[in-house]
TORPA-4810 file (N, C-alpha, C, O; in nm, 3 decimals):
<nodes>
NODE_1_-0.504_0.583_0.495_-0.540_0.517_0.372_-0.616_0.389_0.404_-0.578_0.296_0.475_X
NODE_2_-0.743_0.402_0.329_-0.802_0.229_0.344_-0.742_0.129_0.299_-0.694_0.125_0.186_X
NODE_3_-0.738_0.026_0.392_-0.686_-0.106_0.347_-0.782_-0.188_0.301_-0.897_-0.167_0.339_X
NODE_4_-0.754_-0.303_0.204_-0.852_-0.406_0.128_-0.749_-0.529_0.173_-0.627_-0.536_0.191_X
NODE_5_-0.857_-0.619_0.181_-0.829_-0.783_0.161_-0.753_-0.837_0.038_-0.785_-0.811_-0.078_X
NODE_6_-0.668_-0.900_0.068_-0.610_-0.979_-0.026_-0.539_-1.165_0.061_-0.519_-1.195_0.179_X
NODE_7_-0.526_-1.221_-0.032_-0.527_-1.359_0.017_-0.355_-1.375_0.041_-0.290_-1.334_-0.056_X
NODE_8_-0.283_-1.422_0.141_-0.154_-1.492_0.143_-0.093_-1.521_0.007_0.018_-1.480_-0.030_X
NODE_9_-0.172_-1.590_-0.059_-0.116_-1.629_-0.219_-0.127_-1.524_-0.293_-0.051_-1.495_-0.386_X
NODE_10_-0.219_-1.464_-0.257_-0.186_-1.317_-0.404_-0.062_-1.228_-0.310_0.045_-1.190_-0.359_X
NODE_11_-0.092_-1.214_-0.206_0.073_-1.126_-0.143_0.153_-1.162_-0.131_0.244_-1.096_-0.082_X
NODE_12_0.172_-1.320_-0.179_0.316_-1.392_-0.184_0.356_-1.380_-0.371_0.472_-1.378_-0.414_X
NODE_13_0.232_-1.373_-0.459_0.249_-1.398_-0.607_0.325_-1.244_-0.618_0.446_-1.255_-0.634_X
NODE_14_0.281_-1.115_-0.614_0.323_-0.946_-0.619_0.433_-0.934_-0.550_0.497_-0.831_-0.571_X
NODE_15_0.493_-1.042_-0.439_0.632_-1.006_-0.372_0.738_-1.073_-0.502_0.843_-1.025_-0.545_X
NODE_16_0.674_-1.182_-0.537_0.744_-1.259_-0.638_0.778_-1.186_-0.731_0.898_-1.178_-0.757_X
NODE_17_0.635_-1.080_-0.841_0.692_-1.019_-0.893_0.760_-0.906_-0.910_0.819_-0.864_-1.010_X
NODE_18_0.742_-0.845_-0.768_0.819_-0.740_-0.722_0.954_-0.746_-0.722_1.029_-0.659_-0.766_X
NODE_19_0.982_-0.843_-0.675_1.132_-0.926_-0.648_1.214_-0.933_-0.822_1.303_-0.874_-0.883_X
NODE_20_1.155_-1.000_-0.836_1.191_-1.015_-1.024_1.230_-0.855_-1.093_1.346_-0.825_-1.123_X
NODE_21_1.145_-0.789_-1.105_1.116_-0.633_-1.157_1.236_-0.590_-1.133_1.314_-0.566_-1.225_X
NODE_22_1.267_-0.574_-1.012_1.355_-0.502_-0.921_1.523_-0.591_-0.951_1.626_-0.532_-0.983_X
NODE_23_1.511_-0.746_-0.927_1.632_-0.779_-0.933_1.675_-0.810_-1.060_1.795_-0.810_-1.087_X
NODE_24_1.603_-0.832_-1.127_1.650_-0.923_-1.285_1.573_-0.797_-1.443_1.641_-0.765_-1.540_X
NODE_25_1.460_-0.764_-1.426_1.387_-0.663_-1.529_1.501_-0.554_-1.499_1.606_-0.544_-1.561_X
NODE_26_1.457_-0.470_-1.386_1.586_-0.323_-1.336_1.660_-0.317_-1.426_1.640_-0.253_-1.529_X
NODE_27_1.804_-0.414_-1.389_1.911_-0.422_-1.421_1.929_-0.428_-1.531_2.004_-0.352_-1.592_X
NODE_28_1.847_-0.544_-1.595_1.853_-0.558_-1.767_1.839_-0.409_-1.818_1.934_-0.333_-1.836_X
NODE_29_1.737_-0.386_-1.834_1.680_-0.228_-1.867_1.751_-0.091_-1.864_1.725_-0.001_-1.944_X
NODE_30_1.861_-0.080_-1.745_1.951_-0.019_-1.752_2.052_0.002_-1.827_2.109_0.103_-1.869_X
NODE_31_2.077_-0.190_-1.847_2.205_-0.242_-1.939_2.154_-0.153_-2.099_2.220_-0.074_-2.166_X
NODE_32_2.040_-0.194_-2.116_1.966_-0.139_-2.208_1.995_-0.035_-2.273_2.032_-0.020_-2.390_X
NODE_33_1.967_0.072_-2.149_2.001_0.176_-2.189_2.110_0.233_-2.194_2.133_0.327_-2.270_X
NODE_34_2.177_0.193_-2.130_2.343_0.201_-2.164_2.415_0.167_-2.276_2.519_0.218_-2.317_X
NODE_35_2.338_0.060_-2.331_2.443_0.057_-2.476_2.352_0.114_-2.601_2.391_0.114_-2.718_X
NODE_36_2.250_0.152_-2.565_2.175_0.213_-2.671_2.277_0.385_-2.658_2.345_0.440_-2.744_X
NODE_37_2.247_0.426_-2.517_2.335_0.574_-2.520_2.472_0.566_-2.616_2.537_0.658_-2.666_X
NODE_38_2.491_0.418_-2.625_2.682_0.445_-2.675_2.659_0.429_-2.823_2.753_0.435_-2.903_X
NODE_39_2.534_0.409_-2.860_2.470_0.440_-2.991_2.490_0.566_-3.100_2.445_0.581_-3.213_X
NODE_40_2.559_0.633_-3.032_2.555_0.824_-3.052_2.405_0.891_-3.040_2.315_0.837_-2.975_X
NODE_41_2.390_1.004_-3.104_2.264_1.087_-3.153_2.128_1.028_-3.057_2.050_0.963_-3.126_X
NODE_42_2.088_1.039_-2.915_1.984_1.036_-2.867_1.810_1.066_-2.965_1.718_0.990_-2.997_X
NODE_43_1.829_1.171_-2.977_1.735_1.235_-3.055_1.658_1.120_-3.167_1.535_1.119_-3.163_X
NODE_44_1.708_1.049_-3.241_1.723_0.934_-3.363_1.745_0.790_-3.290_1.760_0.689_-3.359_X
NODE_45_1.746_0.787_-3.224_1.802_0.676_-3.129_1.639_0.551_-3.072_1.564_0.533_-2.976_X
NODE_46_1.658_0.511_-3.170_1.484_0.416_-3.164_1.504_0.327_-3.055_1.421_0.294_-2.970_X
NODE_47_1.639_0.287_-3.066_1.674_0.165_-2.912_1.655_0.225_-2.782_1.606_0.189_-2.675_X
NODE_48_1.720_0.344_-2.835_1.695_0.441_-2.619_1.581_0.470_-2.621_1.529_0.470_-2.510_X
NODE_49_1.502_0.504_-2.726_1.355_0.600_-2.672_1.296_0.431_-2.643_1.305_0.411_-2.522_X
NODE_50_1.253_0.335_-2.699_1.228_0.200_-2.673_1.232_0.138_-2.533_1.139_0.094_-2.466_X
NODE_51_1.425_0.147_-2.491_1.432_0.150_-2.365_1.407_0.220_-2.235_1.410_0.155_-2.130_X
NODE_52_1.378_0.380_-2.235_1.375_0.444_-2.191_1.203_0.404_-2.168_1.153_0.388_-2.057_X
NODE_53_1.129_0.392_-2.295_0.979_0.339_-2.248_0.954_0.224_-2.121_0.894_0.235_-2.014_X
NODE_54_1.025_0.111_-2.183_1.035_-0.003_-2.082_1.075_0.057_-1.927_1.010_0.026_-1.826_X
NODE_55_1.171_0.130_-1.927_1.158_0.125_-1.787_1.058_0.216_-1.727_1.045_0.215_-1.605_X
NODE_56_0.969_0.313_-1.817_0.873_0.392_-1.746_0.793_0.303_-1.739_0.713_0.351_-1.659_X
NODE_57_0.735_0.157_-1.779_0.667_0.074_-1.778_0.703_-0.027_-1.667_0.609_-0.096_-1.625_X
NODE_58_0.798_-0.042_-1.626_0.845_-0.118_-1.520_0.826_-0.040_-1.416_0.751_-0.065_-1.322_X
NODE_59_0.919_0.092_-1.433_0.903_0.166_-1.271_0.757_0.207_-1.226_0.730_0.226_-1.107_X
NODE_60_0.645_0.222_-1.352_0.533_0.212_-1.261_0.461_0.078_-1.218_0.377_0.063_-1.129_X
NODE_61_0.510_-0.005_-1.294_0.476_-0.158_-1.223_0.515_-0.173_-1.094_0.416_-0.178_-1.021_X
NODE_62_0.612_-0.181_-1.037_0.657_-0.148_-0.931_0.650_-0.038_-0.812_0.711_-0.053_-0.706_X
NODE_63_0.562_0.083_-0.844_0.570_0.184_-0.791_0.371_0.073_-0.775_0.315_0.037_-0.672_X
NODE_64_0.334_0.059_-0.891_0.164_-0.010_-0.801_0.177_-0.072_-0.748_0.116_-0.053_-0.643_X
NODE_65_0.270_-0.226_-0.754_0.265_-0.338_-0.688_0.329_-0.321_-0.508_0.302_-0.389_-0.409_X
NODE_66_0.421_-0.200_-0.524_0.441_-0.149_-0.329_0.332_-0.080_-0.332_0.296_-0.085_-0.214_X
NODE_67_0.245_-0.010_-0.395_0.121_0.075_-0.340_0.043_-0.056_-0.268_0.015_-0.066_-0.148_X
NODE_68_0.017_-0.153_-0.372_-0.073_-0.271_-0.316_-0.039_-0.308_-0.214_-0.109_-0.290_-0.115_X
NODE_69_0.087_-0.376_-0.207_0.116_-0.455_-0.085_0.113_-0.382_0.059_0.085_-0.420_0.173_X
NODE_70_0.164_-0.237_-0.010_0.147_-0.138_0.155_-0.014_-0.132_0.220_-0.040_-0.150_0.339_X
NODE_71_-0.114_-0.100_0.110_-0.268_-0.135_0.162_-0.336_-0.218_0.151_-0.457_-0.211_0.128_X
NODE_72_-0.248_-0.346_0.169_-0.335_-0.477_0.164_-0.330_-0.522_0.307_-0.235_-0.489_0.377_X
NODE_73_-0.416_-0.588_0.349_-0.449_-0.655_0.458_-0.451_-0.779_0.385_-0.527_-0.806_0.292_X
NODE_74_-0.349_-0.863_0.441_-0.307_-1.014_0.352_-0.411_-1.082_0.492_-0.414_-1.031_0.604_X
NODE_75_-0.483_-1.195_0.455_-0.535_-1.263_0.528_-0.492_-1.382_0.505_-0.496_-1.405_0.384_X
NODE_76_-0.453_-1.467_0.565_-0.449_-1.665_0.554_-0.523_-1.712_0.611_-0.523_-1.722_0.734_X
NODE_77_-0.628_-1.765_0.516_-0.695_-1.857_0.533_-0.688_-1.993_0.588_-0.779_-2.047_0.651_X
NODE_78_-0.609_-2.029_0.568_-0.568_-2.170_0.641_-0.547_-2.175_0.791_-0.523_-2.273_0.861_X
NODE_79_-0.562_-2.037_0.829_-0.507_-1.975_1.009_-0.647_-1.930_1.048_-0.645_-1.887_1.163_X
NODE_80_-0.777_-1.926_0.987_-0.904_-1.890_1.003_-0.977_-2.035_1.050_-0.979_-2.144_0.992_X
NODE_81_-1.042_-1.991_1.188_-1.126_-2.023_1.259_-1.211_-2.152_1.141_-1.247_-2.080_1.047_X
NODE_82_-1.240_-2.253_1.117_-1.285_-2.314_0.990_-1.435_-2.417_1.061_-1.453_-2.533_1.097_X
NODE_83_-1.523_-2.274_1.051_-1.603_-2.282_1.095_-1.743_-2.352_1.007_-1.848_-2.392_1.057_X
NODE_84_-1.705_-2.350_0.861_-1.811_-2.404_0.774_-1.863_-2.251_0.707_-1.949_-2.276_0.622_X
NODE_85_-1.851_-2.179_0.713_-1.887_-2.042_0.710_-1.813_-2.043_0.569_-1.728_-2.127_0.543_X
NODE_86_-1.858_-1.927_0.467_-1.832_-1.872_0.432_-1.734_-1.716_0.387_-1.793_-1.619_0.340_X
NODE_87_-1.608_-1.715_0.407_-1.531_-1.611_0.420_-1.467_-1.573_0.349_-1.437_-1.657_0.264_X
NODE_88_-1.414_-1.459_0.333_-1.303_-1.396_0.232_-1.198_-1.492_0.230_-1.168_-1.543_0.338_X
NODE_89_-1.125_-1.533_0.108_-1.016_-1.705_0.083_-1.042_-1.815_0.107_-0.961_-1.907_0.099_X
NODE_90_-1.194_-1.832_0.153_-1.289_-1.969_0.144_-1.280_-1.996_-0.032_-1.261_-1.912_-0.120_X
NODE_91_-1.301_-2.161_-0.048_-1.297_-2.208_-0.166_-1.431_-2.221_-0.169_-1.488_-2.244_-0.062_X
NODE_92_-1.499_-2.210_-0.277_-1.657_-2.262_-0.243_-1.713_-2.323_-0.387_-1.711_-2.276_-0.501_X
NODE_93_-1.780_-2.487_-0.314_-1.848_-2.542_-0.449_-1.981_-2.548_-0.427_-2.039_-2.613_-0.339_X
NODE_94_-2.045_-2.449_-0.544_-2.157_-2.404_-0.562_-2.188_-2.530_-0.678_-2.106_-2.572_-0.760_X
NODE_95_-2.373_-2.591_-0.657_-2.384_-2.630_-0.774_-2.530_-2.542_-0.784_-2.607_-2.515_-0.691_X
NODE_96_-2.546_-2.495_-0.975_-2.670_-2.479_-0.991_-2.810_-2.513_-0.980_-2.849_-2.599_-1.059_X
NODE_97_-2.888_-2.468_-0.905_-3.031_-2.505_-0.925_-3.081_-2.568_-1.019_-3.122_-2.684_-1.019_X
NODE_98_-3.078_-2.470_-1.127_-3.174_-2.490_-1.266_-3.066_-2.577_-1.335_-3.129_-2.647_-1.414_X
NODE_99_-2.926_-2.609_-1.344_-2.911_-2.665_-1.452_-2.793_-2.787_-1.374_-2.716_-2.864_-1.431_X
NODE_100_-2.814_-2.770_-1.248_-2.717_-2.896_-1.199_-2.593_-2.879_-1.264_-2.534_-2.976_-1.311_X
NODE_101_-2.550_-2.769_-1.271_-2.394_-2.750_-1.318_-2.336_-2.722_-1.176_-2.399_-2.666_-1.086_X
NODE_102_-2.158_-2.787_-1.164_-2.109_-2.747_-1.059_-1.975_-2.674_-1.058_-1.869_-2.693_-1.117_X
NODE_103_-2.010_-2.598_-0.985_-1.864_-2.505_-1.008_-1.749_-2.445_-0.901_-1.813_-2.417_-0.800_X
NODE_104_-1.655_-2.425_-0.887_-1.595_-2.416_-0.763_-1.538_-2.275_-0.784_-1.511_-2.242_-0.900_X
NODE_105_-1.514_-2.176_-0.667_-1.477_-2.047_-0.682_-1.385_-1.989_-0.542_-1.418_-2.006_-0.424_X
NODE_106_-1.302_-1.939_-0.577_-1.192_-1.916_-0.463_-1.249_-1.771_-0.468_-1.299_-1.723_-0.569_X
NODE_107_-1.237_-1.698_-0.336_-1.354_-1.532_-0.312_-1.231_-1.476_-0.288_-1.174_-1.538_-0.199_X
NODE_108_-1.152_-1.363_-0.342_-1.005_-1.307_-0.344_-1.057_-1.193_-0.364_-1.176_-1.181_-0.393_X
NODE_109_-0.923_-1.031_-0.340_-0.915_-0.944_-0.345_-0.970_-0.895_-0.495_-0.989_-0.981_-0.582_X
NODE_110_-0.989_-0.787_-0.516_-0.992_-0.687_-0.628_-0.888_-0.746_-0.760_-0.906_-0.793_-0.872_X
NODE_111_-0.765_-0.711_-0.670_-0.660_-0.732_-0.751_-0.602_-0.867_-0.780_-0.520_-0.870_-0.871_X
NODE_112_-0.628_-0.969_-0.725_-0.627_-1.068_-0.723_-0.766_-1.183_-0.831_-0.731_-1.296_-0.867_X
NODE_113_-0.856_-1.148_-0.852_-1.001_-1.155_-0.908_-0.932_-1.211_-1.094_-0.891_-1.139_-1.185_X
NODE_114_-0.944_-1.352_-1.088_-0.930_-1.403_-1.224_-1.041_-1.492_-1.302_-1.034_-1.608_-1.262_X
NODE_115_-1.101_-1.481_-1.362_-1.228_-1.568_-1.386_-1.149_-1.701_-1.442_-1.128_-1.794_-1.364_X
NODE_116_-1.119_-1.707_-1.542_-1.018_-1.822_-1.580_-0.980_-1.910_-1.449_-0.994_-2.031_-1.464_X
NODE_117_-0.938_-1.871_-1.337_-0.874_-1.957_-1.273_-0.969_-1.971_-1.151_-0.938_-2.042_-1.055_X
NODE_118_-1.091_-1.899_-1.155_-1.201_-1.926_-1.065_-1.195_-1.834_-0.968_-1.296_-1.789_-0.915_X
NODE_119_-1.115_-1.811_-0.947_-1.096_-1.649_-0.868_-1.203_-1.516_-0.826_-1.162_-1.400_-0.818_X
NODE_120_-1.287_-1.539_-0.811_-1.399_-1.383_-0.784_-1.347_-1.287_-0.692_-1.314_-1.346_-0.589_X
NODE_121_-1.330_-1.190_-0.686_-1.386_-1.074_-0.630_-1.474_-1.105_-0.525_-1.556_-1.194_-0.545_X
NODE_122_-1.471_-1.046_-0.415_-1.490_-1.021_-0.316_-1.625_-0.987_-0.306_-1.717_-1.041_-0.247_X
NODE_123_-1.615_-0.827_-0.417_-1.721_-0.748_-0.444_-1.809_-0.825_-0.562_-1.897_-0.751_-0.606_X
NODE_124_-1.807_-0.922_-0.608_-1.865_-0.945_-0.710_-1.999_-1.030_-0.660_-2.017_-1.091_-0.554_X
NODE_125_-2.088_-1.012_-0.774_-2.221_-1.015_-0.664_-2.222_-1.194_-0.644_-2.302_-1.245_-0.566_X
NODE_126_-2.128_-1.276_-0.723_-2.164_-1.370_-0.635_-2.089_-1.405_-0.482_-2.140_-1.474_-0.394_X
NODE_127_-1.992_-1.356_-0.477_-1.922_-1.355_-0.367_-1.997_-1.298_-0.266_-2.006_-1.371_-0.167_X
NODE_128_-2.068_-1.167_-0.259_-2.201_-1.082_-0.194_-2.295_-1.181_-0.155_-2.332_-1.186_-0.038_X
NODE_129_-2.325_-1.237_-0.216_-2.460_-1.336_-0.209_-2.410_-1.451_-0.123_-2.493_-1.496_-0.045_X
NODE_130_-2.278_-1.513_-0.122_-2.227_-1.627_-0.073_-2.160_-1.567_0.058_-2.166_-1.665_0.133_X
NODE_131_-2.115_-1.490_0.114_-2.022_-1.443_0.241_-2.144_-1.482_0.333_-2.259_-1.457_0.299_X
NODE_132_-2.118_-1.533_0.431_-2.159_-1.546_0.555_-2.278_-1.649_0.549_-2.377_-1.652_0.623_X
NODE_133_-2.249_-1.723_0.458_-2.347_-1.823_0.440_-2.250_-1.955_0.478_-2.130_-1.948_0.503_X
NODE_134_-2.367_-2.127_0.476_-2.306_-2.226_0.518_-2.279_-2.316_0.438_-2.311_-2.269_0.329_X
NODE_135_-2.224_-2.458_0.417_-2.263_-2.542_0.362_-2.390_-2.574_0.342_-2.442_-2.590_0.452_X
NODE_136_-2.487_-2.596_0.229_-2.573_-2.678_0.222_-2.738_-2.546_0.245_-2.859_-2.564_0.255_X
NODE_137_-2.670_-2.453_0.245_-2.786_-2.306_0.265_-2.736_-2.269_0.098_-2.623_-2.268_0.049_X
NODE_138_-2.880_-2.239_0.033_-2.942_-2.163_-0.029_-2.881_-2.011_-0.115_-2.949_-1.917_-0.074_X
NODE_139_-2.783_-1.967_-0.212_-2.758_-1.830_-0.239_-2.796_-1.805_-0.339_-2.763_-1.869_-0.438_X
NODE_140_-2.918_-1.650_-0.344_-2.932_-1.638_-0.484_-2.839_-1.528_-0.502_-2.810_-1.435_-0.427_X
NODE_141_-2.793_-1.564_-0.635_-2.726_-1.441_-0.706_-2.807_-1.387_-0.780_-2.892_-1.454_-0.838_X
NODE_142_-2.794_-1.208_-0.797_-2.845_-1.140_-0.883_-2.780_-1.121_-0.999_-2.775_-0.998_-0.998_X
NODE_143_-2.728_-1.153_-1.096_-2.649_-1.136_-1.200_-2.724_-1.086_-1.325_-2.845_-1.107_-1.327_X
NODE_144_-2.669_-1.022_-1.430_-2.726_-0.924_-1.466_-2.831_-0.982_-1.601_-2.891_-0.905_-1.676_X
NODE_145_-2.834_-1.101_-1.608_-2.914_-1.213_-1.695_-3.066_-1.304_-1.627_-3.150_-1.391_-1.649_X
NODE_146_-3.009_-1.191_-1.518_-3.148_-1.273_-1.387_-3.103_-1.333_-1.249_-2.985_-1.345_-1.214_X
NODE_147_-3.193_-1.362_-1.189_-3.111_-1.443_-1.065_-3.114_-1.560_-1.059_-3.206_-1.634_-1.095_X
NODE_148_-2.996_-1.593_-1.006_-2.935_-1.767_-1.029_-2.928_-1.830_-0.912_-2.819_-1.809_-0.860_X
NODE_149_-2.991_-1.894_-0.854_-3.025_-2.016_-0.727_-2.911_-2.128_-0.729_-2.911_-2.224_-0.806_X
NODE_150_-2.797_-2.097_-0.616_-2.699_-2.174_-0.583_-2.738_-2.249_-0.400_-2.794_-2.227_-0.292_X
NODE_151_-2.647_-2.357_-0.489_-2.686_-2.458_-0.317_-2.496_-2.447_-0.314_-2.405_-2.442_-0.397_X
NODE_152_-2.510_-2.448_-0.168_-2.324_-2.448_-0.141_-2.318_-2.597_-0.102_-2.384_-2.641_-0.008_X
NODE_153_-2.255_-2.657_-0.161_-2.216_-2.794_-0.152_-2.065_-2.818_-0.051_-2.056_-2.908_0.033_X
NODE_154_-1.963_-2.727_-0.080_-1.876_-2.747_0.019_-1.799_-2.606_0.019_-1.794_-2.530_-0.078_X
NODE_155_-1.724_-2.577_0.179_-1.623_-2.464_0.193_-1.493_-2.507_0.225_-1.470_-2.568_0.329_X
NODE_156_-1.418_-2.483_0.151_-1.325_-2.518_0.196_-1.199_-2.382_0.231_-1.163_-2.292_0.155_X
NODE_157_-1.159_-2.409_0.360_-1.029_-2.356_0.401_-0.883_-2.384_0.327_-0.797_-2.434_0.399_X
NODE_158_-0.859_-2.365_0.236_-0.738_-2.384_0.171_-0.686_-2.276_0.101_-0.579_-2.287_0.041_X
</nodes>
């Protein structure tokens, strides 16, 4: 099976909620269904079919989140060579060409990839455009509004 990149912090955040699911969601959910069964009449029983949903909703939460962690290649960044380079869990502050806007972007797994919190994708074409580049070099992105002329202002290892 191929393995993908993911960052220390996203394979420490999915153990977290793995951990939870399993020790505290599980159990509840069971309880659940246990006193819904002492309900009588299954068939009519809106609390068990309810509960019985939740945990098909949990047990596949849990059945993806060990798929992930088994084919992730967790990398730490903070243990990487911090060469000025550009790399997968590099922080990077890009400012715009054309409009002198500045923006900062952490380059993370698939599954890990939050725009809100600055987070890109790996695969995402600005991350593509920025890997293996330096401080202070030149990236155009192709994005799907045109291409956008970034200067890398700083990388950071964190």
């Amino acid at each position: 099976m191929q393995q993908f990149p993911m960052t220390k912090e996203g394979a420490d955040k999915l153990n977290e909620e793995l951990q939870h699911l399993k020790k505290v969601e599980r159990p509840a959910i069971s309880k659940a269904i246990a006193e819904a069964r002492e309900h009588g009449d299954l068939k009519e029983n809106a609390e068990y079919h309810a509960a019985r949903e939740q945990q098909g909703l949990i047990e596949a939460r849990i059945a993806q989140i060990e798929g992930l962690l088994s084919n992730a290649q967790v990398i730490d960044v903070t243990k990487l060579p911090q060469t000025g380079k550009v790399v997968f869990g590099t922080t990077v502050t890009l400012v715009n060409l054309d409009t002198d806007e500045e923006v900062t972007y952490k380059i993370v797994g698939h599954e890990e990839a939050d725009i809100e919190q600055n987070k890109i994708s790996v695969g995402s074409p600005i991350a593509r455009a920025l890997i293996g580049k330096e401080e202070g070099d030149e990236a155009i992105v192709d994005a799907p509004g045109g291409k956008i002329a970034y200067e890398i202002v700083e990388v950071q290892y964190i």
